[in-house]
C-alpha positions in Angstrom: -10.9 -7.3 14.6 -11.2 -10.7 13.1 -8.2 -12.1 11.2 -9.5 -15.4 10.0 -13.3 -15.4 8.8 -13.1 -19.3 8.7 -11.7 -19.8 12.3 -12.9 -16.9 14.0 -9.5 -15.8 14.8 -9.1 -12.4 16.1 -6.0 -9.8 16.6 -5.9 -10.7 19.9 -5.8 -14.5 19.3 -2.8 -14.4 16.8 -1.5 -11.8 18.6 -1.6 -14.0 22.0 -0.1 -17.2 19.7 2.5 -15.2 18.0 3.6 -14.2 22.2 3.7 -17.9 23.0 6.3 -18.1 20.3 4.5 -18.6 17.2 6.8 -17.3 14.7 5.6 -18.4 10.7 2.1 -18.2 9.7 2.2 -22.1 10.2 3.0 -22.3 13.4 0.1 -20.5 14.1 -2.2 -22.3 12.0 -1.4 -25.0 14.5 -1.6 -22.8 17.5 -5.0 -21.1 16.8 -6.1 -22.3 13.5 -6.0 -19.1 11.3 -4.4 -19.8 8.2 -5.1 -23.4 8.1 -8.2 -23.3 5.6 -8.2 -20.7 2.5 -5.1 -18.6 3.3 -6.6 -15.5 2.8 -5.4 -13.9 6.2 -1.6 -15.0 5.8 -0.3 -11.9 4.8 -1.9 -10.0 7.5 -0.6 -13.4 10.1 2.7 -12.0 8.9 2.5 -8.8 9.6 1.5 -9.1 13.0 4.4 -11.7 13.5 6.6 -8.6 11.8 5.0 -6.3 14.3 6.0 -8.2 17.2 10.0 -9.2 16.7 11.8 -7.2 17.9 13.7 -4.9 15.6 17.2 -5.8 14.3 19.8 -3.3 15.4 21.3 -1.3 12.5 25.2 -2.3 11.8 27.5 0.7 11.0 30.6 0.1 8.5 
């Protein structure tokens, strides 16, 4: 599915940037290109950067 109309940026492109260590929406604007122009996509960006961290463990008091 395409991320970024304006680069062409698919899933699979930030998803492949975000595994290289890509880790704010910025850093894959410079790895890739999608969220460098309007910024329409940057809330999905951050979500698939949320989607691939790893999740925190949970601290018991």
């Amino acid at each position: 599915m395409y991320v970024c109309l304006c680069v062409g940026a698919t899933t699979q492109t930030v998803s492949a940037a975000v595994q290289r260590g890509a880790s704010t929406s910025k850093q894959i604007a410079a790895a890739c290109g999608a969220g460098a122009d309007c910024g329409r996509c940057r809330r999905t960006l951050r979500a698939i950067i949320a989607a691939a961290s790893p999740l925190e463990p949970s601290r018991s008091a």
